[in-house]
C-alpha positions as CSV (number, residue, x, y, z in Angstrom):
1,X,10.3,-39.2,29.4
2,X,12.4,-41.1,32.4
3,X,11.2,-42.0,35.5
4,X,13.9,-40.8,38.0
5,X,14.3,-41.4,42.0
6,X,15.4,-39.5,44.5
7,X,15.5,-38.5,47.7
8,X,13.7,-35.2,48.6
9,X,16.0,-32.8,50.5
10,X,13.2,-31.1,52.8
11,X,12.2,-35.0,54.5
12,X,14.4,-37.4,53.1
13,X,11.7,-39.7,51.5
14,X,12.4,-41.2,48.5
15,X,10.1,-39.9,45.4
16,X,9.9,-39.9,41.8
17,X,9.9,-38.0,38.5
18,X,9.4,-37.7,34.8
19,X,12.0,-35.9,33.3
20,X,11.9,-34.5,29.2
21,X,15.2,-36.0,28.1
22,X,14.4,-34.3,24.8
23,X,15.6,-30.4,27.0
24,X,19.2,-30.8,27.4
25,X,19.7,-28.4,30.2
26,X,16.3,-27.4,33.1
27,X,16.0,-26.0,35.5
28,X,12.0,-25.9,37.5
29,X,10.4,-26.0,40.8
30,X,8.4,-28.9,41.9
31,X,6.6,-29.9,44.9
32,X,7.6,-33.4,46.9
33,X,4.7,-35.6,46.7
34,X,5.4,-36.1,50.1
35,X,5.7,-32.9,52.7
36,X,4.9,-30.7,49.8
37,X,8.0,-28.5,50.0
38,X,9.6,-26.5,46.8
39,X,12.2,-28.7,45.2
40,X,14.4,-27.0,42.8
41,X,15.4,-29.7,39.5
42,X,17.9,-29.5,37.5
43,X,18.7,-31.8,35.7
44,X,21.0,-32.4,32.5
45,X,21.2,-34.6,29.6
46,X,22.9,-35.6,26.5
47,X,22.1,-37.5,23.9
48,X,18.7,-38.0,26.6
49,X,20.5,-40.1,29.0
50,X,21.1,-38.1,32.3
51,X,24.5,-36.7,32.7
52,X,23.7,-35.1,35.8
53,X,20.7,-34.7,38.4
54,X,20.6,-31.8,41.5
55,X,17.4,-31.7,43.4
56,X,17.9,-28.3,46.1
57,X,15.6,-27.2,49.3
58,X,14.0,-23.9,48.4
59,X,13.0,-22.7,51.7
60,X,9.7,-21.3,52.3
């Protein structure tokens, strides 16, 4: 698992989460701990370092 930060794109706080780096490609909805929006994740690894991260607004 890795510990990632970033910044939630519903009210800009900063948050955190723990990503499988043993899934290559993801894709899953989670809530900010923060406003409690829908936050799309998708993120990407290889060799389970993080290639690339996207964190998108679903809007309710």
């Amino acid at each position: 698992m890795l510990e990632h930060f970033f910044q939630c794109p519903h009210c800009w706080e900063e948050i955190s989460m723990l990503l499988d780096t043993s899934v290559t490609s993801q894709t899953y909805v989670e809530d900010c701990e923060v406003c409690c929006n829908p936050i799309e994740i998708k993120p990407q690894f290889d060799k389970n370092e993080l290639q690339e991260f996207m964190a998108i607004s679903l809007e309710q």
